[in-house]
C-alpha positions as a printed Julia matrix, in Angstrom:
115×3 Matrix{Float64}:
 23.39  29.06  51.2
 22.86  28.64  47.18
 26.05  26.95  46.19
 27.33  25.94  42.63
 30.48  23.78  41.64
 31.6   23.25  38.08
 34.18  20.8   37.09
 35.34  19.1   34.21
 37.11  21.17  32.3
 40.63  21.09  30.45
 42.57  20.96  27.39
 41.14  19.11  24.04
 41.77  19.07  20.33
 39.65  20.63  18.02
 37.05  18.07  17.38
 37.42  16.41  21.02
 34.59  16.18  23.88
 34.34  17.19  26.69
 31.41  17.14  29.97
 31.43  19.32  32.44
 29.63  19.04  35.76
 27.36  21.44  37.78
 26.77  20.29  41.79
 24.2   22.77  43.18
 23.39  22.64  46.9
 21.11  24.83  49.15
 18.38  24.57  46.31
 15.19  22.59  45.66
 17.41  21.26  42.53
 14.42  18.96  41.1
 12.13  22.38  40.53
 15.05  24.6   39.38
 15.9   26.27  36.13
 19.67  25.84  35.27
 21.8   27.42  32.66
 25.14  27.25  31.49
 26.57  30.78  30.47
 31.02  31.23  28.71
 32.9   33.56  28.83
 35.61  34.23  26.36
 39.08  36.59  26.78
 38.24  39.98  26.13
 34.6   39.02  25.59
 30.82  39.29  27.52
 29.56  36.24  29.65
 27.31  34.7   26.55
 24.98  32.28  27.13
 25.17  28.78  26.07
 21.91  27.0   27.26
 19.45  26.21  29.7
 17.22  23.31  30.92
 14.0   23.52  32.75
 12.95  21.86  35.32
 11.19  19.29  32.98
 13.98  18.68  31.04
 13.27  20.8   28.26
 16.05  22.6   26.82
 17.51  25.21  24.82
 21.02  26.29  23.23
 22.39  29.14  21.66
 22.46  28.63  17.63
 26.58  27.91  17.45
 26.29  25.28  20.12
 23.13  23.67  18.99
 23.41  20.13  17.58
 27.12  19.93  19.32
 26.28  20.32  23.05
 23.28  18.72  25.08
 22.43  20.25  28.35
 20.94  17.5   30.69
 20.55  16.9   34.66
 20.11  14.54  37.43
 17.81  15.41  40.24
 18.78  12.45  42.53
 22.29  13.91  42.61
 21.53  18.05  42.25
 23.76  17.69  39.37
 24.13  19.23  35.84
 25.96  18.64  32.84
 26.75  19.79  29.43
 27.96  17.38  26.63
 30.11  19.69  24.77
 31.59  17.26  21.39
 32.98  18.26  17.88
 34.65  21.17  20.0
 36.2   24.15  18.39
 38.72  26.73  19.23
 36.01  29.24  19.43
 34.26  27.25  22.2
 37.29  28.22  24.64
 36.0   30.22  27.51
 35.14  29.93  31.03
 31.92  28.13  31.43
 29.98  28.74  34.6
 26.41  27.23  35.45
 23.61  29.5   37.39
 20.26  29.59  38.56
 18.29  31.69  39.43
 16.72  31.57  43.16
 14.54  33.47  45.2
 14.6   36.34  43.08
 18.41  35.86  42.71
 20.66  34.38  40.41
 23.51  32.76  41.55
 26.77  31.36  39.88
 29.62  28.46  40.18
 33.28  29.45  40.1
 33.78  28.76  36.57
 35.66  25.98  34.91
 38.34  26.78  31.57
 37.38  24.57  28.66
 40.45  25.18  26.07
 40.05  23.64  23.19
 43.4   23.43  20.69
 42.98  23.74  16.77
């Protein structure tokens, strides 16, 4: 079955980096779309960005220039390069794909970013 795990995330100061991880498995990774989606306390699930299967990629306008979405077939993994990092950017950040007419999601991982 379709199967995402995120990791990476934790506790940084306001202007810290982070990159978080994305392992996807019972997919044909190299020709999938991927995105990376937050969610904050007491907010919707907002997405962040996505990356095609070429590599081209895309980011919601408060992210852009500070995070970079990118991914490595040989090991079905993806990532997001998340630096100058705000307080705003703390949420749950989950990857997806969609599949077979489904979309499917990871667990979730908390990025918490301190001012």
């Amino acid at each position: 079955q379709v199967r995402l795990v995120e990791s990476g995330g934790g506790l940084v100061q306001a202007g810290g980096s982070l990159r978080l991880s994305c392992t996807a498995s019972g997919i044909n990774f190299k020709i999938a779309a991927l995105n990376w989606h937050r969610q904050a306390p007491g907010r919707q699930r907002e997405f962040v960005g996505s990356i095609s299967s070429s590599g081209n990629t895309n980011y919601t306008d408060s992210v852009k220039d500070r995070f970079t979405i990118s991914r490595d077939n040989a090991w079905n993994r993806l990532y997001l390069r998340m630096n100058n990092l705000k307080p705003e950017d703390t949420a749950v950040y989950y990857c997806s794909v969609q599949w077979k007419a489904r979309t499917f999601w990871g667990q979730g991982t908390q990025v918490t970013v301190s001012p």
